[in-house]
LUMFIGU-523265 format. One record per residue (C-alpha): x, y, z; residue in three letters. Coordinates in nm, 3 decimals. Layout:
% LUMFIGU-523265
<rec <X Y Z> "ALA">
...
***
This chain:
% LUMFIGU-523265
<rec <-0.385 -3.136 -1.438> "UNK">
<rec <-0.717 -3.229 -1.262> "UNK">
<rec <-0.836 -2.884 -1.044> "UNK">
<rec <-0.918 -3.112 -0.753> "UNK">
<rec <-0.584 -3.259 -0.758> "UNK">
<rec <-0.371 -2.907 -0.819> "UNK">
<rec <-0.192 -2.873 -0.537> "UNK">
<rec <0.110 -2.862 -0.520> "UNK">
<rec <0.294 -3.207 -0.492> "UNK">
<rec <0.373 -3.315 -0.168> "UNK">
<rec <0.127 -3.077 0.036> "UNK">
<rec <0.006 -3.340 0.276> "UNK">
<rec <0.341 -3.469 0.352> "UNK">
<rec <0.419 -3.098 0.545> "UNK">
<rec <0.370 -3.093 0.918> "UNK">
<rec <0.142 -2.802 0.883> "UNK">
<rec <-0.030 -2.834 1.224> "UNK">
<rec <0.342 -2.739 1.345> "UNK">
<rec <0.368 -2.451 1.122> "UNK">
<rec <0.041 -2.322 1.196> "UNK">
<rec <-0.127 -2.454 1.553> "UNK">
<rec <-0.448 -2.300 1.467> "UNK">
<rec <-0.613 -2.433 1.204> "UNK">
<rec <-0.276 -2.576 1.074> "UNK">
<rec <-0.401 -2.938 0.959> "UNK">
<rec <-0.683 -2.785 0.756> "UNK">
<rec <-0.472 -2.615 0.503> "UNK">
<rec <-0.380 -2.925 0.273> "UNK">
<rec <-0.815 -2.964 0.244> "UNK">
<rec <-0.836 -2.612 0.204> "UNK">
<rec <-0.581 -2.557 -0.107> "UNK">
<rec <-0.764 -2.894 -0.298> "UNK">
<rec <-1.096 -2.688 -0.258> "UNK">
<rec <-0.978 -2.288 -0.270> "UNK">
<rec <-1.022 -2.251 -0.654> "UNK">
<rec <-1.446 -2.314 -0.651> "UNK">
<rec <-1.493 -2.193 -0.255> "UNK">
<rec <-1.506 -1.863 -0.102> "UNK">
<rec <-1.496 -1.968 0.234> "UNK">
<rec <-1.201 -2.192 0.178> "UNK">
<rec <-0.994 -1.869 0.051> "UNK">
<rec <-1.112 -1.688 0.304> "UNK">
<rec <-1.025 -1.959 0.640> "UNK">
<rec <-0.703 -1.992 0.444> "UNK">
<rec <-0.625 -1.644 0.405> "UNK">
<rec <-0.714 -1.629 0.800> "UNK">
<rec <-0.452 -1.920 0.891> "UNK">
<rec <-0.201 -1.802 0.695> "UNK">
<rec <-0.223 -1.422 0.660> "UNK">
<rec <0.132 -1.202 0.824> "UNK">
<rec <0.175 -1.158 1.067> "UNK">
<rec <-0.096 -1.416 1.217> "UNK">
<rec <0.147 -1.707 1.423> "UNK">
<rec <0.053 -1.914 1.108> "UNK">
<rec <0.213 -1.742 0.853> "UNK">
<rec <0.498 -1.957 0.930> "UNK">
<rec <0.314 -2.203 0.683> "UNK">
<rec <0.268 -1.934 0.407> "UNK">
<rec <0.618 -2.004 0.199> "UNK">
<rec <0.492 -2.394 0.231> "UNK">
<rec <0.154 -2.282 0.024> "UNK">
<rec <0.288 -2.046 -0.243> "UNK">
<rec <0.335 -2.354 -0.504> "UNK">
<rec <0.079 -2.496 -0.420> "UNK">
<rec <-0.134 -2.140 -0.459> "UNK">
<rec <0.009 -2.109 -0.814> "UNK">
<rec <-0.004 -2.449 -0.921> "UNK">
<rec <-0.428 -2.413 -0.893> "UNK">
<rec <-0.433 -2.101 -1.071> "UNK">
<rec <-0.246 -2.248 -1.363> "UNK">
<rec <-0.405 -2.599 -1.383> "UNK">
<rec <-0.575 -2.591 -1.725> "UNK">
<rec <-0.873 -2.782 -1.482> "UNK">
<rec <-0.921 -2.472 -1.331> "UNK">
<rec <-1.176 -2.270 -1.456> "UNK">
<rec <-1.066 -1.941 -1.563> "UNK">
<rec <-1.363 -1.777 -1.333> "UNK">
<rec <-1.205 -1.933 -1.003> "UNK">
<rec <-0.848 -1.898 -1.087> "UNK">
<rec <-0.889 -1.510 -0.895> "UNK">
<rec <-0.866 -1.684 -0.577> "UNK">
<rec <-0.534 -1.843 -0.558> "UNK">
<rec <-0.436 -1.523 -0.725> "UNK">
<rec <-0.593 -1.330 -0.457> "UNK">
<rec <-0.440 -1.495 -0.117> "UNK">
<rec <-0.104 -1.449 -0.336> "UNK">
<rec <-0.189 -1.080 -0.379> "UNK">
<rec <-0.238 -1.100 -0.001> "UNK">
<rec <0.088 -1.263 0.076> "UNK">
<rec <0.350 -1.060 -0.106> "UNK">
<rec <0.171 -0.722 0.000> "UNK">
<rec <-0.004 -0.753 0.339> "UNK">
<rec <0.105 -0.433 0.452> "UNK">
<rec <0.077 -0.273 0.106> "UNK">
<rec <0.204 0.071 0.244> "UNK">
<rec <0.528 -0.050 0.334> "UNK">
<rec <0.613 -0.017 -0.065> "UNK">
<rec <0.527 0.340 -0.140> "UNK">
<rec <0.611 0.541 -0.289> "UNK">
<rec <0.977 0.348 -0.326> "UNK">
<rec <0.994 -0.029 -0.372> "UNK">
<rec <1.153 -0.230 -0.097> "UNK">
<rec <1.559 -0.274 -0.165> "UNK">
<rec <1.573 -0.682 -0.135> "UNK">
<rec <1.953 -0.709 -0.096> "UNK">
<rec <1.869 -0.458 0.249> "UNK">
<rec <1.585 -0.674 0.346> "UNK">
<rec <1.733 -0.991 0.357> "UNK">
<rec <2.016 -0.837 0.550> "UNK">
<rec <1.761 -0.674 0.811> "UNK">
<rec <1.596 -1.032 0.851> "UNK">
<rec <1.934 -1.210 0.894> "UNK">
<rec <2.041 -0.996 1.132> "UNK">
<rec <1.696 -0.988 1.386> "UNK">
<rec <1.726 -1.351 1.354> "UNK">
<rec <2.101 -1.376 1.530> "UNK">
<rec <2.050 -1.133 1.768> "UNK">
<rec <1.844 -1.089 2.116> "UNK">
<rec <1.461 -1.000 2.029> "UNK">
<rec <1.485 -0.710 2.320> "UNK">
<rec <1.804 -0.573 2.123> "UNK">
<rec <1.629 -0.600 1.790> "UNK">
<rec <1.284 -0.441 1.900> "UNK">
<rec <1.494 -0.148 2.098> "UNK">
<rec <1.704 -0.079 1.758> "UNK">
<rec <1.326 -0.044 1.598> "UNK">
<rec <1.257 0.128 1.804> "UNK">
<rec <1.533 0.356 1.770> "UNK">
<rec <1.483 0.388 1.344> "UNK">
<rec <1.112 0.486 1.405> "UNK">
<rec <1.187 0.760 1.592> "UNK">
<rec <1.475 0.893 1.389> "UNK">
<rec <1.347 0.785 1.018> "UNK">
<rec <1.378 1.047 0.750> "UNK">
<rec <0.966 1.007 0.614> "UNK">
<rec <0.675 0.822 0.707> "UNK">
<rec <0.754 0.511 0.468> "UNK">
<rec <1.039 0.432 0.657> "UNK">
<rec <0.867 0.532 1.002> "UNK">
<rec <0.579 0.321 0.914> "UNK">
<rec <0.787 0.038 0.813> "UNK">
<rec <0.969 -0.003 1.134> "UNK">
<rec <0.663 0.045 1.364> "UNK">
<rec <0.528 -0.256 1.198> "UNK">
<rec <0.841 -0.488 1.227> "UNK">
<rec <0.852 -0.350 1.569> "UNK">
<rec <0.478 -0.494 1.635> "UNK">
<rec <0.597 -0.821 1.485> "UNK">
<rec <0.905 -0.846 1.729> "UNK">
<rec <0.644 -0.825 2.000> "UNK">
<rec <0.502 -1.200 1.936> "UNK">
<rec <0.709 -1.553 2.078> "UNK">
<rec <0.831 -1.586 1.701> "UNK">
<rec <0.888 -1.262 1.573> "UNK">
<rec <1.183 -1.300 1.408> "UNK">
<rec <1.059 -1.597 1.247> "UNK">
<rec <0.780 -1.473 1.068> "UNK">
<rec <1.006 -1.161 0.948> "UNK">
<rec <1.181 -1.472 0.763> "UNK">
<rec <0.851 -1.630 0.620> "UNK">
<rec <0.749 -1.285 0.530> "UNK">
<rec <1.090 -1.247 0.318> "UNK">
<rec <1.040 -1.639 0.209> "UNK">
<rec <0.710 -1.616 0.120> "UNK">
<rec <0.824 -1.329 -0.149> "UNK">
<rec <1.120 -1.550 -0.279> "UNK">
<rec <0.895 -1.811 -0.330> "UNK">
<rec <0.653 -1.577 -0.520> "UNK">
<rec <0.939 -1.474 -0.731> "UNK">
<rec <1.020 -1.841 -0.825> "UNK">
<rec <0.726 -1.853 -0.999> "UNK">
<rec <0.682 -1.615 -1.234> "UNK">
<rec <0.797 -1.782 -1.516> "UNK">
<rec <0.421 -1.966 -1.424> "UNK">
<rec <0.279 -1.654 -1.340> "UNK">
<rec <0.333 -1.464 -1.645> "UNK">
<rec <0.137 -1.767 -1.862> "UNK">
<rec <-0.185 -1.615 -1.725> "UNK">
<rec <-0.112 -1.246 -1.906> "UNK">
<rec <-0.224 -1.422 -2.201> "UNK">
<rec <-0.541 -1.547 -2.384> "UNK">
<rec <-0.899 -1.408 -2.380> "UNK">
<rec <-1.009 -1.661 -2.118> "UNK">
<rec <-0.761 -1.467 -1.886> "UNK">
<rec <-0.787 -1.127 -2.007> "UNK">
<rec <-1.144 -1.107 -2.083> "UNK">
<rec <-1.491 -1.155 -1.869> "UNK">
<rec <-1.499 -1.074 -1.441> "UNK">
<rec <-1.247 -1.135 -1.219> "UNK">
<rec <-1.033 -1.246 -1.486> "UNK">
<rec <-0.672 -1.398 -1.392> "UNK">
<rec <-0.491 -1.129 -1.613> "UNK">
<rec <-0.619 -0.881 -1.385> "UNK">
<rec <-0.510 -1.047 -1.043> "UNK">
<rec <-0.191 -1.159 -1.177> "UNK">
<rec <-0.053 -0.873 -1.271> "UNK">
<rec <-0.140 -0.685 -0.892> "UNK">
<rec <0.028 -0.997 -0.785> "UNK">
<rec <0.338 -0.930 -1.085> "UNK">
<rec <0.368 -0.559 -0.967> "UNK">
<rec <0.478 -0.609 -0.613> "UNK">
<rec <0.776 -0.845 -0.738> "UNK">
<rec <0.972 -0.539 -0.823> "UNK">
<rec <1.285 -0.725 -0.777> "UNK">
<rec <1.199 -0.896 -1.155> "UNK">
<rec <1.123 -0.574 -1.341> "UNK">
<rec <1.254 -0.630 -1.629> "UNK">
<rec <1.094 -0.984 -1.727> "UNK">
<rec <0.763 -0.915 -1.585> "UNK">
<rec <0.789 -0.539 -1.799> "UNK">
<rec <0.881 -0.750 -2.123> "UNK">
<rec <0.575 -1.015 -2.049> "UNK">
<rec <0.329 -0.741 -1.946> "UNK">
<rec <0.407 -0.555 -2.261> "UNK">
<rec <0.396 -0.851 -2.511> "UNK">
<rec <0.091 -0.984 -2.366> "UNK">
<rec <-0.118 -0.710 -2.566> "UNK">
<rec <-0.117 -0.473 -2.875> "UNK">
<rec <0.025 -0.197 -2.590> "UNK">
<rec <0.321 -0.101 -2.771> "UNK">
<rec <0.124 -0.006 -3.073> "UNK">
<rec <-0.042 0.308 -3.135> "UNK">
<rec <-0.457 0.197 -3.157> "UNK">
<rec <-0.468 0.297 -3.567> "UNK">
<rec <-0.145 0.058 -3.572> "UNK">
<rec <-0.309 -0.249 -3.442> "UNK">
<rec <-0.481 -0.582 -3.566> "UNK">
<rec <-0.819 -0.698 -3.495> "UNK">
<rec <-0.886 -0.778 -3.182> "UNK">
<rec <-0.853 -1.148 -3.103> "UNK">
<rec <-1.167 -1.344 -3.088> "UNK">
<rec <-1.258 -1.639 -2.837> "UNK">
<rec <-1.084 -1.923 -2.896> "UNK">
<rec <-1.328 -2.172 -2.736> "UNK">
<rec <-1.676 -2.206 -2.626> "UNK">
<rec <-1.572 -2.171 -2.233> "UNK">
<rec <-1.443 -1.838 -2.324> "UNK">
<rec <-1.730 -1.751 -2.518> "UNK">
<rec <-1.965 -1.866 -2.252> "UNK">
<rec <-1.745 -1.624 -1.947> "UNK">
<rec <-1.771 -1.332 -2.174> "UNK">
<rec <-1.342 -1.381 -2.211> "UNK">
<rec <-1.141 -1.261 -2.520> "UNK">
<rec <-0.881 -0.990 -2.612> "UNK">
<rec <-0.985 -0.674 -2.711> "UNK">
<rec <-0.594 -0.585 -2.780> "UNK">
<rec <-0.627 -0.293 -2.493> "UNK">
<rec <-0.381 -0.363 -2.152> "UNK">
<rec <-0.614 -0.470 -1.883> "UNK">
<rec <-0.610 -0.139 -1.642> "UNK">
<rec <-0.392 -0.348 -1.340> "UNK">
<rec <-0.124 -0.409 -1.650> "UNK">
<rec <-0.103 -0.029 -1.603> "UNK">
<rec <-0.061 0.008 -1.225> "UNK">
<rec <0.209 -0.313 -1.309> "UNK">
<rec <0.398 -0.069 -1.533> "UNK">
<rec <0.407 0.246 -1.316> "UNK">
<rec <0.542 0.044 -1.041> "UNK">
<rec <0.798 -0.150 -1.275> "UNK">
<rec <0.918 -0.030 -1.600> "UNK">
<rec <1.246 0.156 -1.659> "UNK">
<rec <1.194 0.556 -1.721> "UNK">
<rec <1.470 0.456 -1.997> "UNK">
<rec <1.244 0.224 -2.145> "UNK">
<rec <1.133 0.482 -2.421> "UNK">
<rec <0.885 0.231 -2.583> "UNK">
<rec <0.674 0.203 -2.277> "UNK">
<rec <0.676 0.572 -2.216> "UNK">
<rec <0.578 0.611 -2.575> "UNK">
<rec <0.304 0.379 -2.499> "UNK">
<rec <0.164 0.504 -2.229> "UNK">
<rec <0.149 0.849 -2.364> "UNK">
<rec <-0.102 0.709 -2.640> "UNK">
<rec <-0.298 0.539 -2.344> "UNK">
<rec <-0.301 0.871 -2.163> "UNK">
<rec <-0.445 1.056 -2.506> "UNK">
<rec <-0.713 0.794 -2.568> "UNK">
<rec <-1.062 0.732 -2.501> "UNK">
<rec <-1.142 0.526 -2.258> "UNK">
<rec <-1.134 0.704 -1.931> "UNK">
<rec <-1.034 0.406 -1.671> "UNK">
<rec <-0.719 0.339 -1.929> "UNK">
<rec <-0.634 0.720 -1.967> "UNK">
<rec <-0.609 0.780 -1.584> "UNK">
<rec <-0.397 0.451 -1.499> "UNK">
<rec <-0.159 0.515 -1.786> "UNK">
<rec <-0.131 0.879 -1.626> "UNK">
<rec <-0.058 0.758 -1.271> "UNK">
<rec <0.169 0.512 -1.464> "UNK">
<rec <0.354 0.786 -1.614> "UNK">
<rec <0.433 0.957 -1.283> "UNK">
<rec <0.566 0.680 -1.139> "UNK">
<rec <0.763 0.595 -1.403> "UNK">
<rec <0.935 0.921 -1.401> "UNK">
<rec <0.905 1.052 -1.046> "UNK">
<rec <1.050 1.429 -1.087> "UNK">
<rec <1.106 1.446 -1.395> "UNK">
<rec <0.743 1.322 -1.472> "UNK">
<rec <0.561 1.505 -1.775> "UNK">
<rec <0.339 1.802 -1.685> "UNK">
<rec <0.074 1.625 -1.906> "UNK">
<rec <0.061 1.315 -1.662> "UNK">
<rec <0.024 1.525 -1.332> "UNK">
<rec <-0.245 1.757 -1.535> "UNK">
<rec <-0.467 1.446 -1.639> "UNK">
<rec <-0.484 1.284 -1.308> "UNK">
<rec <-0.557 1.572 -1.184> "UNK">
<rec <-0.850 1.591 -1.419> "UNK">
<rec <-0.948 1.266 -1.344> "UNK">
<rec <-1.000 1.341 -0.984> "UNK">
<rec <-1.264 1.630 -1.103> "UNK">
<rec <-1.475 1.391 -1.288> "UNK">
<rec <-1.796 1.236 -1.112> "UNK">
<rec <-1.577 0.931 -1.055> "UNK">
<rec <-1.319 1.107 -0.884> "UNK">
<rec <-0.989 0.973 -0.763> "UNK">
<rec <-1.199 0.667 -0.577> "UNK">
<rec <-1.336 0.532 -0.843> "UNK">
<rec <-1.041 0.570 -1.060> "UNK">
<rec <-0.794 0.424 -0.847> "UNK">
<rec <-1.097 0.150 -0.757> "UNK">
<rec <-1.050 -0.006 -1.121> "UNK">
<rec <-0.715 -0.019 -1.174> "UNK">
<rec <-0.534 -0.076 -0.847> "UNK">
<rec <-0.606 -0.349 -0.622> "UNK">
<rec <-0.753 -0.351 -0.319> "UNK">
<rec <-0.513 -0.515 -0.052> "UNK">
<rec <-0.466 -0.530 0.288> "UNK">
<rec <-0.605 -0.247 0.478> "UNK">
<rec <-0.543 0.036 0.257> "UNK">
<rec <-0.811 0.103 -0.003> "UNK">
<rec <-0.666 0.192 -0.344> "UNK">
<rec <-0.703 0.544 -0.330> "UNK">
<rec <-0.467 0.562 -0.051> "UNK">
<rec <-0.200 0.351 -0.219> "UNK">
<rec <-0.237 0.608 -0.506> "UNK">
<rec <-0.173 0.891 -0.263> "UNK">
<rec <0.119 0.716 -0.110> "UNK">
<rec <0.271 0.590 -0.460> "UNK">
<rec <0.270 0.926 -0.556> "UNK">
<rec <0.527 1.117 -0.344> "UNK">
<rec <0.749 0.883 -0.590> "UNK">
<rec <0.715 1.269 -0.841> "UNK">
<rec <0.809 1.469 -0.501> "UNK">
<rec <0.765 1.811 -0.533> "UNK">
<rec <0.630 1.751 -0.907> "UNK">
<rec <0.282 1.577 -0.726> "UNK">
<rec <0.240 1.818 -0.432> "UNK">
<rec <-0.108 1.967 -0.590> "UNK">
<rec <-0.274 1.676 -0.681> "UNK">
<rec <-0.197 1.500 -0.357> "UNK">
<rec <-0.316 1.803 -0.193> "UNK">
<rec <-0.622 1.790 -0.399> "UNK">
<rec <-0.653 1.437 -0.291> "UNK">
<rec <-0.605 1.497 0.061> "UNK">
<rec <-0.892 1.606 0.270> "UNK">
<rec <-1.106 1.347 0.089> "UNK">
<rec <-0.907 1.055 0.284> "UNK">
<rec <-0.860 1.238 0.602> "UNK">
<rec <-1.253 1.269 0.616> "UNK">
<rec <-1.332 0.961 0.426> "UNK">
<rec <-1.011 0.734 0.524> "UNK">
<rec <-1.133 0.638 0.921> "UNK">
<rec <-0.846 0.304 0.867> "UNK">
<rec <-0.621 0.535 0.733> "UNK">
<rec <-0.653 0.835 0.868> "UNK">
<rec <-0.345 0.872 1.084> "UNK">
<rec <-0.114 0.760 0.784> "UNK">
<rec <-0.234 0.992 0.565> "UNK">
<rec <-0.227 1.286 0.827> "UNK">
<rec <0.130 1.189 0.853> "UNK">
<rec <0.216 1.203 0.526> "UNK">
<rec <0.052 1.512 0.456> "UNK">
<rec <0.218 1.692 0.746> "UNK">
<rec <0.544 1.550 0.636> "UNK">
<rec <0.487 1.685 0.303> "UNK">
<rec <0.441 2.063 0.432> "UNK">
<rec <0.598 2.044 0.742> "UNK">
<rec <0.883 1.804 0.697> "UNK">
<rec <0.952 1.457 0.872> "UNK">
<rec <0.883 1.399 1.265> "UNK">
<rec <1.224 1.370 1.357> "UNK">
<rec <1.341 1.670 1.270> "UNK">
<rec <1.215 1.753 1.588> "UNK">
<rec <0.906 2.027 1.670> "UNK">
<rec <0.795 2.234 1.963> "UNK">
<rec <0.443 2.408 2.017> "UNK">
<rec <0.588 2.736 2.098> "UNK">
<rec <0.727 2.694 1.733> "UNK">
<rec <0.372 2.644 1.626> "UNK">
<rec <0.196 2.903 1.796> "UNK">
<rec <0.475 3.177 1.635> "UNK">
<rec <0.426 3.040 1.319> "UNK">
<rec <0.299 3.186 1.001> "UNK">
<rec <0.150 2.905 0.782> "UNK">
<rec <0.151 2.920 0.419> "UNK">
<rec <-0.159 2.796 0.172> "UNK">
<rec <-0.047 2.448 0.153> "UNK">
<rec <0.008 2.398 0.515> "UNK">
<rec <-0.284 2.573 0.601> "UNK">
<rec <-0.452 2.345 0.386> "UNK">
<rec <-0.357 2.040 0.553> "UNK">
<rec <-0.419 2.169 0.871> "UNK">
<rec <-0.772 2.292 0.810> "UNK">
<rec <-0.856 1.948 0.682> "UNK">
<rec <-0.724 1.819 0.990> "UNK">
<rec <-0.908 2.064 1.159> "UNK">
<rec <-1.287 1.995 0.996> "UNK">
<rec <-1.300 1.633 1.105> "UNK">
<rec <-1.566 1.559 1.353> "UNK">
<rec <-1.462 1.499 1.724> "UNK">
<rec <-1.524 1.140 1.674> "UNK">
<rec <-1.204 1.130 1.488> "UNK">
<rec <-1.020 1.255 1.762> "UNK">
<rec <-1.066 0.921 1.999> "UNK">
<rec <-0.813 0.745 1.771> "UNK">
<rec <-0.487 0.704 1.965> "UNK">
<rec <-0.333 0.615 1.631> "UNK">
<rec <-0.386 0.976 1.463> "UNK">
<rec <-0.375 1.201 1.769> "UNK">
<rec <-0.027 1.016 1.837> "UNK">
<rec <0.052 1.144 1.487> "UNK">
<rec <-0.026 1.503 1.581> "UNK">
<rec <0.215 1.430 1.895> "UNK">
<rec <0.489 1.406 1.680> "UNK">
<rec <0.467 1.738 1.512> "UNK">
<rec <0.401 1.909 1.892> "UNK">
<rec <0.020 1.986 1.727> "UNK">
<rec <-0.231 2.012 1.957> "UNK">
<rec <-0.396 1.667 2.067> "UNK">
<rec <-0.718 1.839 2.191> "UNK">
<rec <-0.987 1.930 1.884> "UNK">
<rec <-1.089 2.259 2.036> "UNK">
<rec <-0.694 2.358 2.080> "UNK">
<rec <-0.552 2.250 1.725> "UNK">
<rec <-0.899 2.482 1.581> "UNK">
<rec <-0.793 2.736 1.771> "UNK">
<rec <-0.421 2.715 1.617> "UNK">
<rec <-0.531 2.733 1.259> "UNK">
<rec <-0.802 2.960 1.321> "UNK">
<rec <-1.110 2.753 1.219> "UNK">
<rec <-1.452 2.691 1.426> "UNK">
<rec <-1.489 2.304 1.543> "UNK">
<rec <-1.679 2.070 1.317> "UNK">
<rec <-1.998 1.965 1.542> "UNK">
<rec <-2.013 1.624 1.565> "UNK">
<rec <-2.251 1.415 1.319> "UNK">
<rec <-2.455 1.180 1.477> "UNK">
<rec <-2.381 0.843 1.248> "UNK">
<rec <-2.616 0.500 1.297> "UNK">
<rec <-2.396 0.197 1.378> "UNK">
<rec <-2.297 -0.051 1.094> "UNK">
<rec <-2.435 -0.327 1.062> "UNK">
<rec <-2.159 -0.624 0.982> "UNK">
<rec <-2.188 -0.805 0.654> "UNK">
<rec <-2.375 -1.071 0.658> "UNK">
<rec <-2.159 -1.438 0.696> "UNK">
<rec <-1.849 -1.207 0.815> "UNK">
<rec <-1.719 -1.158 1.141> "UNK">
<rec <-1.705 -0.752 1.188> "UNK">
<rec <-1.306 -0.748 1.223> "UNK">
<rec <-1.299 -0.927 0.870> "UNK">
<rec <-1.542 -0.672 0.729> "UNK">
<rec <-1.339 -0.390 0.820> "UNK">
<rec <-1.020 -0.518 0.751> "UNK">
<rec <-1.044 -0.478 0.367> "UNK">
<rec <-0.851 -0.611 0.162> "UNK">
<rec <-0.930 -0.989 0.093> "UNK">
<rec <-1.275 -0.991 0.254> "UNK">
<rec <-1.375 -0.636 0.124> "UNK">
<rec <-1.356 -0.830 -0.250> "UNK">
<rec <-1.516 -1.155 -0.091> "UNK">
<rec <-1.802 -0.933 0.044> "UNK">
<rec <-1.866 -0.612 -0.209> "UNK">
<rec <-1.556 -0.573 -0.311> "UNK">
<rec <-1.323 -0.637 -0.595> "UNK">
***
């Protein structure tokens, strides 16, 4: 199939201007030219993107998205960005699947039923299951299908949300074709890579993607165990730097932790040999993998070796920066953090350890984290706290912890509705100078910081909205 003529059959014979008002009519041009063009992947992403009033148009688009990135015309350097707007479709709002997985039977339910009732009864019952949710997943969750309920056609893009995913999933027979061959798993920005972020979200088809991910490599043998590694099989891959080396590509390891069966012995097997072995990137992905994998009853060896990791000079960043994707608003390093209270109790010190660093460094996610942490030593919001409880109470080292990191962040941080609403909810403080004097610290002074300046060719709300344009413009 000709790259300029991917798209998906019958993509200029859909009313898109209906679907999408703005910019609606441009999204058949944009699809023929997204696989060579930066700034078509990033116009589409902006027309389409949930919950933008276009994303009505984003279940139209998903064929269309995956028939580019498996044309054999399309290059294997461009096929990243039909990968990436898919990426971008099935996890938008990336926090809203960790640390557990979305329950689709549940979701479609929830969808059906905001769509047959009154939008004022439906944003009231949100309202209600924010208040009174158990932890911040599920808190988090309904503030943001709350915020969607607050647009003309609310309800409708809940349903293009949910039928964008189903059409995801009804391609991955497609999908999983691009695990394989050096061209995909070998050079920059290779489609391996961005296809399996894109494979881990479908948690819903576990088991197939688990079998493909694992067959697509030597993985399931022990490194003295395998074959040489698989040379180029054709000047274009020579020429993009692609072939197999026989390792799993590090995002095949953040596909596992988030999808393989803990009684899938093999795997675990497998990723204990990744943990043990040499290269450092692999070693700390298989760990994380392992965790999730096996929640509580995760190995010791897995918590100690991530927590390891996060002592190096790379840290947790920069390990979480090369195997987990950046999508959305959340960097990678906060997804980690998140996807980690899957071990409970068993991941308490190493998400401790991680975090201070994303209260301080985190300004997007700042008030999520908070939450999280305080709901990890506290307990959830709606259990329901007073101040006078606060003031009579005698904190022990993890709590203290939390709050003290809460505490050292400059007063700047302290403008942000968003996180001082967050102390609300546990009666802490809103003031800087009053939460200090509750945990018994001395104010940070405030560090005078030059303004930004915005990337150039971006718009500054695309340059700090991560995700899609932070890999367009610096990142991956």
């Amino acid at each position: 199939m000709d790259a300029t003529n991917s798209s998906h059959d019958g993509a200029r014979d859909v009313d898109w201007a209906a679907l999408a008002p703005e910019g609606g009519e441009r999204i058949p041009e944009l699809l023929e030219t997204l696989a060579g063009s930066d700034a078509a992947l990033s116009e589409l992403h902006d027309i389409i993107r949930f919950p933008a009033p276009g994303h009505l148009a984003a279940p139209r688009t998903v064929d269309a998205l995956v028939d580019v990135a498996c044309s054999p015309g399309t290059p294997v350097t461009d096929r990243w960005r039909p990968l990436s707007l898919l990426l971008e479709l099935v996890s938008g709002n990336a926090e809203d699947r960790f640390p557990e997985p979305r329950d689709l039977r549940q979701w479609r339910d929830e969808v059906a039923w905001a769509a047959s009732n009154d939008a004022e009864k439906v944003r009231e019952q949100y309202r209600i299951w924010a208040e009174e949710a158990p932890d911040e997943q599920r808190h988090a969750r309904m503030r943001q299908r709350l915020a969607v309920m607050d647009s003309p056609d609310g309800a409708a893009l809940l349903q293009a949300e949910l039928d964008t995913y189903e059409a995801v999933r009804a391609r991955v027979p497609d999908l999983v074709t691009l695990l394989r061959g050096g061209g995909n798993r070998g050079g920059l920005d290779r489609a391996g890579e961005w296809v399996s972020y894109v494979l881990a979200f479908l948690h819903d088809d576990a088991e197939l993607i688990t079998a493909e991910i694992t067959g697509a490599s030597q993985f399931l043998l022990a490194k003295d165990l395998r074959g040489a590694p698989q040379a180029p099989a054709s000047l274009s891959e020579v020429m993009s730097g692609g072939h197999d080396n026989g390792e799993p590509l590090p995002a095949e390891l953040f596909a596992l932790g988030l999808l393989a069966s803990p009684e899938d012995i093999d795997t675990t097997v497998a990723l204990a040999h990744q943990m043990g072995g040499g290269n450092l990137y692999n070693s700390f992905a298989a760990s994380v993998a392992m965790v999730l994998v096996h929640g509580e009853n995760t190995p010791r060896e897995g918590l100690r070796r991530i927590g390891r990791g996060g002592g190096t000079s790379l840290g947790y960043e920069g390990l979480f920066n090369e195997s987990w994707p950046h999508c959305g608003r959340r960097s990678p390093q906060v997804l980690g953090f998140l996807a980690l209270g899957r071990a409970g109790a068993r991941a308490r010190r190493v998400r401790l350890d991680m975090l201070p660093g994303l209260i301080k460094g985190e300004d997007a996610s700042r008030a999520l984290v908070a939450g999280v942490g305080l709901e990890m030593v506290l307990g959830p919001r709606s259990r329901g706290f007073t101040a006078e409880e606060h003031a009579h109470a005698e904190y022990g080292e993890d709590t203290l912890k939390v709050l003290w990191a809460i505490a050292e962040l400059p007063a700047s941080a302290w403008a942000d509705e968003e996180f001082t609403a967050t102390l609300r909810a546990w009666a802490l403080p809103e003031d800087p100078a009053d939460f200090c004097e509750l945990v018994g610290v001395e104010p940070e002074p405030e560090e005078p910081r030059a303004p930004a300046a915005p990337a150039s060719g971006t718009r500054g709300s695309d340059a700090e909205r991560g995700g899609l344009f932070g890999r367009l413009f610096g990142g991956r």
